[in-house]
Every structure is written in C-alpha cells, then in structure tokens.
VEXKOLFI-722163 format. One line per 3 residues: number of its first residue (from 1); their letters; for each residue x, y, z of C-alpha. Coordinates in steps of 0.001 Angstrom, whole numbers. Layout:
% VEXKOLFI-722163
NUM = A = X:Y:Z | ...
END
This chain:
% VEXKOLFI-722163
1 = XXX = -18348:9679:16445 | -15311:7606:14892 | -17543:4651:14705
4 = XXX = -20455:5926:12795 | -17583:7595:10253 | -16463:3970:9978
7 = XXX = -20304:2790:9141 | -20617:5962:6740 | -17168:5306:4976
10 = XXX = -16993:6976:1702 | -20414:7594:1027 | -20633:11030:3173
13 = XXX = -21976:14308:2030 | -23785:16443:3799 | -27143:15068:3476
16 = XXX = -25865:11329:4141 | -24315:13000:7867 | -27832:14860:8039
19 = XXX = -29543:11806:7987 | -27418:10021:10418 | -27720:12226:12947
22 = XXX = -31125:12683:12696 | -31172:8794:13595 | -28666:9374:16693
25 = XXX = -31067:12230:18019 | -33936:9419:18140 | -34046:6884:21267
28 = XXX = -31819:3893:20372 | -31733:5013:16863 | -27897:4927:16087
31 = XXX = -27271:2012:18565 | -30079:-185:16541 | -27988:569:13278
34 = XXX = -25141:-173:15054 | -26118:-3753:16704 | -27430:-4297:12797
37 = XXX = -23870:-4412:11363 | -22993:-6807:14262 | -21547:-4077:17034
40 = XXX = -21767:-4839:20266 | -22338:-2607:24064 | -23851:708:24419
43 = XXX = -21466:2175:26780 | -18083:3725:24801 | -18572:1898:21503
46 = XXX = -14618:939:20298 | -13748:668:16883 | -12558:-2505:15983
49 = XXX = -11893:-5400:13319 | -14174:-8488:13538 | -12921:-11612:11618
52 = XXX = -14294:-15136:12322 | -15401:-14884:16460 | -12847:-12379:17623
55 = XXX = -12396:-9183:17236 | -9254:-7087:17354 | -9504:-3701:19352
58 = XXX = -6393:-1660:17558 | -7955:1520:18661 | -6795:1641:22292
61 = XXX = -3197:1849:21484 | -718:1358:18875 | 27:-2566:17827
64 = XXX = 3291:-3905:16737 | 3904:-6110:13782 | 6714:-8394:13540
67 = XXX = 8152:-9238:10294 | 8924:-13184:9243 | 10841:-13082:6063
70 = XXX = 10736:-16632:4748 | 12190:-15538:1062 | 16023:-16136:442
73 = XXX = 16085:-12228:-687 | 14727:-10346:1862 | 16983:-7060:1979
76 = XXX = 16966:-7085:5638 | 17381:-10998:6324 | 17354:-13046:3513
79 = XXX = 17038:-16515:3832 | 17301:-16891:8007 | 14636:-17857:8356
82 = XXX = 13294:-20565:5526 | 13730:-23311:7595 | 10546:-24204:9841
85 = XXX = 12933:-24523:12939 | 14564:-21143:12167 | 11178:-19398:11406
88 = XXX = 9521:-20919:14418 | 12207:-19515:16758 | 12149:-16242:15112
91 = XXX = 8181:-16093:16237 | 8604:-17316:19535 | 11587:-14598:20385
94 = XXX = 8944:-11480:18088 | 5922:-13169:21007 | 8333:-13099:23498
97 = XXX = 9622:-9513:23097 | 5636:-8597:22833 | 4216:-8374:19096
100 = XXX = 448:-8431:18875 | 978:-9512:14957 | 2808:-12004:13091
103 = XXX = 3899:-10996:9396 | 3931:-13823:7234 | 5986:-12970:3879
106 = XXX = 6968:-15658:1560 | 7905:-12788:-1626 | 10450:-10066:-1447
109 = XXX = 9192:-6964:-2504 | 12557:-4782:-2722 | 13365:-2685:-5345
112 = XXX = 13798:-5198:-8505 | 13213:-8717:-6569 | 12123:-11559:-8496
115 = XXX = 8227:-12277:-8452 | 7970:-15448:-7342 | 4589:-17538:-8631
118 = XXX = 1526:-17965:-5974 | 2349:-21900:-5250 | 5743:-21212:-4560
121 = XXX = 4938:-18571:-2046 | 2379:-21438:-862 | 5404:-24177:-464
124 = XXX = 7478:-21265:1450 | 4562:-20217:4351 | 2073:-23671:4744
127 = XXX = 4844:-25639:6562 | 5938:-21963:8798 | 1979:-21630:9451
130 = XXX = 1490:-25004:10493 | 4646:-25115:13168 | 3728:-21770:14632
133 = XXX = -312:-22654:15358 | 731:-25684:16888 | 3271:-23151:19454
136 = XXX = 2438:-22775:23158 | 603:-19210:23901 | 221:-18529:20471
139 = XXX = -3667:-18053:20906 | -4504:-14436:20846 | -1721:-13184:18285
142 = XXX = -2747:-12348:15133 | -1644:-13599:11796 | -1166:-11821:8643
145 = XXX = 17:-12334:5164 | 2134:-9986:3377 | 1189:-11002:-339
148 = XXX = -226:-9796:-3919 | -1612:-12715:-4835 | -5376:-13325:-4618
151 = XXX = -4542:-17361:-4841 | -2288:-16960:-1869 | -4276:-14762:333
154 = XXX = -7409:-17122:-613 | -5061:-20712:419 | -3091:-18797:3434
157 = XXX = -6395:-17242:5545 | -8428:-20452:5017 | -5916:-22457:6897
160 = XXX = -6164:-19692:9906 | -4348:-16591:8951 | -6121:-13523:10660
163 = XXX = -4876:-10340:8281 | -4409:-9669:4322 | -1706:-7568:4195
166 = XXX = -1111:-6114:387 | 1404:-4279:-460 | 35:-3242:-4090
169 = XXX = -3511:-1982:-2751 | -5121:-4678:-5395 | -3112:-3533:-8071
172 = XXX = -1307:-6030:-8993 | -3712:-9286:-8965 | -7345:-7814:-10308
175 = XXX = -8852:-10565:-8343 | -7547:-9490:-5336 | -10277:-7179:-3656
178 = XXX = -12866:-9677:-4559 | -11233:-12840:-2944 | -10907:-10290:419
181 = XXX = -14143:-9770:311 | -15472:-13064:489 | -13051:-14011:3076
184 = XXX = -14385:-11419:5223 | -10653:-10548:7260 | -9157:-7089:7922
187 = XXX = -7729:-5514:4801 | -4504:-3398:4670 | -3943:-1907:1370
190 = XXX = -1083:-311:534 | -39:2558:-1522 | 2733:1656:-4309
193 = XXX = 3216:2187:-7695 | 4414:-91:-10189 | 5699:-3457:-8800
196 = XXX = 8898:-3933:-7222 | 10142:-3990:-10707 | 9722:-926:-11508
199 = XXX = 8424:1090:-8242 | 12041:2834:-8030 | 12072:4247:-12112
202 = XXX = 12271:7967:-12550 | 8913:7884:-13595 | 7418:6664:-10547
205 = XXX = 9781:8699:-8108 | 7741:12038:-9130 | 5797:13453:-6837
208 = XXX = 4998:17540:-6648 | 3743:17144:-3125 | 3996:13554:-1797
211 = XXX = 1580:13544:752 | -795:15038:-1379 | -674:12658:-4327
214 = XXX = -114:9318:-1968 | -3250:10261:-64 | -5088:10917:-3481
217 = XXX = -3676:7517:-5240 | -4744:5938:-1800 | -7813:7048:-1678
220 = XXX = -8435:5555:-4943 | -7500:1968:-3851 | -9393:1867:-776
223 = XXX = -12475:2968:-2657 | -12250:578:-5437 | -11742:-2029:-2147
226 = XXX = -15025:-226:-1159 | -17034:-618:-3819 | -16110:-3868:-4727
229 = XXX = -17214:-4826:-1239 | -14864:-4265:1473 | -16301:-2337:3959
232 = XXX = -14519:704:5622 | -14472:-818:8845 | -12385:-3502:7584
235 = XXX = -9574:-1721:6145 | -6298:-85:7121 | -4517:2434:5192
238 = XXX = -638:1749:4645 | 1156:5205:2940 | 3675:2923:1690
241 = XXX = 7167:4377:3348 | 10246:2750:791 | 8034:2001:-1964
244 = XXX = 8454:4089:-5185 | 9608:6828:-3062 | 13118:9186:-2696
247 = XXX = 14636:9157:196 | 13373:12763:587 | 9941:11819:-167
250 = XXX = 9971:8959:2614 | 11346:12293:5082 | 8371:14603:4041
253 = XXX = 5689:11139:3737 | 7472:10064:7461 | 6931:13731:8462
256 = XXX = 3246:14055:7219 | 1108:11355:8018 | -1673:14131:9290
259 = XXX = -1220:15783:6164 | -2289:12563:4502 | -5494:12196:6698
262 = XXX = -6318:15880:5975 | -6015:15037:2154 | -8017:12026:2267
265 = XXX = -10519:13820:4625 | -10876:16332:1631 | -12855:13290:-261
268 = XXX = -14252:11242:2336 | -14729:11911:5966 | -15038:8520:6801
271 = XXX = -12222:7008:5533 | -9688:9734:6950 | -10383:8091:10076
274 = XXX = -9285:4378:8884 | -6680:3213:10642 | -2784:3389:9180
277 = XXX = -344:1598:9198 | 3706:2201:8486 | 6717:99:7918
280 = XXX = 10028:2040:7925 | 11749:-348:9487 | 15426:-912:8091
283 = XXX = 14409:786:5263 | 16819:1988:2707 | 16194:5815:3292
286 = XXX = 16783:5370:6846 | 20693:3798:5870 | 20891:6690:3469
289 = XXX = 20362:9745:6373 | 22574:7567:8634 | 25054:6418:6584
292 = XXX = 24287:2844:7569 | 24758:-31:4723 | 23628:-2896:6290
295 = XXX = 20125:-2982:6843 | 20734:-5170:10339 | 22598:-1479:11134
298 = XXX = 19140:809:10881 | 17864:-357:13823 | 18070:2894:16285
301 = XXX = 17038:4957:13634 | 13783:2260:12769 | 13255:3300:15940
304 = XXX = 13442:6919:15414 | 11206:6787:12438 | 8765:4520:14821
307 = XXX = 8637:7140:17271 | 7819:9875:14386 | 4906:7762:12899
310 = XXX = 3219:7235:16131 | 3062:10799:17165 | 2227:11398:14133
313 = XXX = -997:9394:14470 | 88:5541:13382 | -2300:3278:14896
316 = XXX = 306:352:13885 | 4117:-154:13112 | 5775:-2516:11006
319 = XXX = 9542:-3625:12344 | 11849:-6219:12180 | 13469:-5477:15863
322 = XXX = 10111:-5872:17932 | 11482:-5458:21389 | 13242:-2029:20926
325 = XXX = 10539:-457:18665 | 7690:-1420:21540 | 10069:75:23647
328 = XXX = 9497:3163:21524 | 5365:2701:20967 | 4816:2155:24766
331 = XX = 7031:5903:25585 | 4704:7678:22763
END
C-alpha cells in the first residue's frame, strides 16, 4: 500500500483512505489512478523517483551517497578537492568503490562557516560538473546538489544534476520550494534550525524530546514543500544528524529514527512513509564519543552510526568513506 500513501501524502483522514479504497476494490480502479500520475506495471508496483526519463528505484535497498567537498572549509576535507583534476579523481575512486550518488557541495555548512554568495558556489561546481559528465561509466549515477540557494539549485540541475539536496528544508532561500517545483527533481529537505551561523547557540540546542520535536519541525517543511507544489512522492526526509544538535541529541536522534516516523505518522500517514535520509558521517558527535579529533579519524565509527541508521530504517546514507560504509549497508 506504500505507493498509494505516497499518492495520498498529507492529505489523509479517514474519509480521504475511505475513498481510496473504495477505488482499489473496483476493477482497475487504483491502477487507472496510478498510470494517471505517470506509474508504470501492474505486477508489484515499486516506489520510486521519476526525474527527466529515468527513474530511480531507492526502495529495493539502501543507496549510498558520496560526498564531493569542493569548498576550502569543509571540516572533513577542506580544500582537496577544488581543483577539477582532484575532484574528478575523488568521483572516479566514490564510482569505483560503488556509490549510486554523487554529492555535489560547493558551501560549507559547519557550525559558523562563511556563507558564500550563489555565483560563487556556481564558479566552484560548473567546471567539477562538466569534467565528471564527460567521465567513462558515469551514466546511471546520480547527481545531487547539496545547496540553499534557489539560484544555484535552478543553474546546477539545468545543466544535468539529478537531486536537490537542502540542507535548510527551504528555510533559508524563500524561493527555494518554488524553483524545485518547477524543476520537477527529487527533493531532500532537511531538518535544521538556524543557519550554520547560528544552528549550534544555546537556543537552538533545546530540545525536550528530540525525536519528537525534529519530526514535528520536519513535518512542517515537507508540508510547506507540499503545498507549494512538491509532491510527496518526490521528497526525502533528512532528520538532520550534526545540525543544531548535542552530541546527546545526535545519540537519541541516531537511536530513534522509528520514533521519528511514528511522530510524523501521528499527522500524516503518507508522509511517514517518505523515504529518509542520514549523514553522520565524520560528524563531530561521533569524534566526541570516540575521542577522535580529526574528522579523517571517525571513520569506523561513521560506520557504526551507518550500520545504526539502516536498521533503523534509512533508505539512504550520507558518507565520505564510500567503500567501507557499503561494506556496512550491504551486511544490514
């Protein structure tokens, strides 16, 4: 039934399910809806992302995103990569190793980095997206952009990128959901609050129960993405892990991601089964449990916080060390 959730989105009540399975009980009745909204097959309908003429099936296991910093501040790897040779490389080893998504991220968003303006991000990823289309085998991985800006996301998926990946939910650029609509691309909104200005104040470290109020605050953005347009089917759900969250937060958030379904469930059935995302990966809180001050040092326990957000129902990870962390998906 995932996929008629996924039609429904937020707009369920009881009367709107009574209605749609009325329609199912009828010959060809939910199947004629579903070929409508462009579905395709009868036989074990799949939930999946359309964008352009493909279509990405993230439902039959969990995909792996690899991270290409191309900002000189990144806390994990900070300007390795902001030559095209260097960022090229770095692709072809994250395809090698297996990732079924590119992260393209011309902005730091650590705790109190510099905002950089949309055209700068611009000169940063163009000359990166150019060299990596133009690699061998690089049909059939998927491109996103890790950005804020509605200019940038606008610029970066008309010249190919697949995925807008935002890490302020549209909070930050009020054009944001709009432009995503029109460009008609998978949508991953992400909880956060503040801006990596201020995301780590006191004020914005509060929670009373973290899952709880995350899932409530994301609710919120995906249905403003909703009824601005996006449709439910096109969006994942990122909890945010690091972002305006304690290091104990990030442990009970890492440790509840079904308790964060369950709360969204509460106000929509439909969008409790969106898809999620999470991206501990080298993560402060992980160096802070460890004792581990180097971010390049996290990586065994990114891979222990992997394995913890898959079983506990990830349909996608984040990471920085691709190879180890599939490792990790592929065993869960």
């Amino acid at each position: 039934m995932a996929p008629l959730m996924d039609l429904i989105g937020s707009s369920v009540d009881s009367d709107t399910l009574a209605c749609w399975f009325a329609l199912s009980t009828h010959s060809g009745g939910l199947f004629k809806s579903w070929e409508k909204l462009g579905g395709e097959g009868k036989d074990g309908l799949k939930r999946v992302f359309p964008f352009g003429n493909r279509l990405w099936d993230w439902s039959e296991r969990t995909s792996v995103m690899g991270i290409l910093n191309l900002t000189p501040d990144s806390f994990s790897d900070g300007g390795k990569f902001r030559s095209v040779e260097a960022a090229v490389s770095q692709v072809h080893s994250m395809k090698s190793d297996g990732a079924d998504i590119i992260d393209l991220g011309a902005q730091s968003t650590q705790p109190m980095a510099t905002r950089v303006a949309a055209e700068e991000e611009l000169d940063g990823l163009i000359p990166v997206r150019e060299a990596v289309m133009k690699m061998p085998k690089v049909e059939g991985k998927l491109l996103s952009v890790d950005t804020f800006y509605s200019e940038f996301a606008f610029k970066a998926v008309r010249r190919g990128t697949h995925i807008v990946n935002d890490v302020s939910g549209g909070q930050l650029d009020p054009k944001m959901l709009s432009v995503v609509v029109g460009l008609k691309v998978p949508y991953i909104a992400m909880h956060m609050r503040g801006d990596p200005s201020t995301m780590q104040n006191s004020k914005n470290l509060k929670y009373e129960n973290v899952c709880v109020q995350i899932a409530t605050e994301l609710y919120s953005r995906v249905r403003d993405a909703e009824l601005l347009g996006i449709p439910a089917w096109r969006i994942f759900i990122d909890p945010g892990i690091g972002f305006s969250i304690s290091t104990e937060s990030n442990l009970d958030l890492l440790n509840g991601l079904f308790n964060i379904r369950a709360e969204i469930g509460r106000k929509s059935l439909g969008l409790s089964r969106a898809p999620m995302l999470i991206g501990p990966s080298r993560k402060r809180f992980l160096g802070d449990v460890c004792g581990r001050h180097a971010a390049v040092d996290r990586d065994p326990a990114s891979v222990a916080s992997v394995t913890a957000g898959v079983l506990g129902g990830s349909n996608s990870v984040r990471v920085h060390n691709v190879r180890d962390c599939l490792d990790a998906v592929k065993l869960c």
